[in-house]
N, C-alpha and C positions, 0 to 999 in steps of 0.2 A: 687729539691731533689728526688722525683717522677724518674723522667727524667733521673739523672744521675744513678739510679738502674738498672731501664732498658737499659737504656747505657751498662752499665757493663756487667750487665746478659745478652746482645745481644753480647756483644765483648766475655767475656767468651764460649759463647755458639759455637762463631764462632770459637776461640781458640781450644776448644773440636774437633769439626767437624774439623778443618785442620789436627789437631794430628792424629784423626783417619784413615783420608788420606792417612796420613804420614806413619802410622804403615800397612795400607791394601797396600800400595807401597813399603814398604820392605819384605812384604810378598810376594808379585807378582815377585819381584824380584828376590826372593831367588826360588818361584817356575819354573821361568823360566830359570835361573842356572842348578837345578834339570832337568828339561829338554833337555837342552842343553846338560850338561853330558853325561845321558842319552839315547838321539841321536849319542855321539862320540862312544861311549861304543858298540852299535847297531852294526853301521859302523865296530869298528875296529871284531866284532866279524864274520863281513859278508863277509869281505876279511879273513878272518882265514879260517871259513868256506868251502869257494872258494876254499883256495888253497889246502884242505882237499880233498874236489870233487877230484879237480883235480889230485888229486895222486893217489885216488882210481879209477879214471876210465882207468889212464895207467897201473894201478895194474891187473885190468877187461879188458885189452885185452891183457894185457901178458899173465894171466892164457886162456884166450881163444884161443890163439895162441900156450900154449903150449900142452892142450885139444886138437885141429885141428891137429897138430902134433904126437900125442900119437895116436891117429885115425887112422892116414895113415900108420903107421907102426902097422905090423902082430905082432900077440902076440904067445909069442913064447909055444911052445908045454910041457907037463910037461911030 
């Protein structure tokens, strides 16, 4: 009788502690979703980025080109 309590109360207590497992591994799961997102999100914002760069530095040697240009030519007399 003893025996079969503590039975129980060691099976329940094991039951408890898997649950808890159970719930801290859909947490971790759901954390690492969160992350992963988050890392795509990263990405697509660094190629966006990029090709931002990129537009503004042929923007910054057109304007430099047309600067170098406006230079060589005399300014006219008023």
């Amino acid at each position: 009788m003893v025996g079969e309590k503590v039975l129980n109360q060691s099976v329940g207590i094991a039951n408890e502690i898997v649950e808890k497992l159970g719930q801290l591994g859909l947490w971790l799961q759901a954390l690492g979703l969160v992350i992963v997102i988050w890392i795509i999100v990263q990405i697509a914002n660094w190629v966006i980025n990029r090709k931002r760069l990129k537009r503004l530095d042929v923007m910054i040697e057109k304007l430099d080109k047309i600067e170098r240009e406006l230079a060589k030519k005399p300014r006219a007399k008023r």
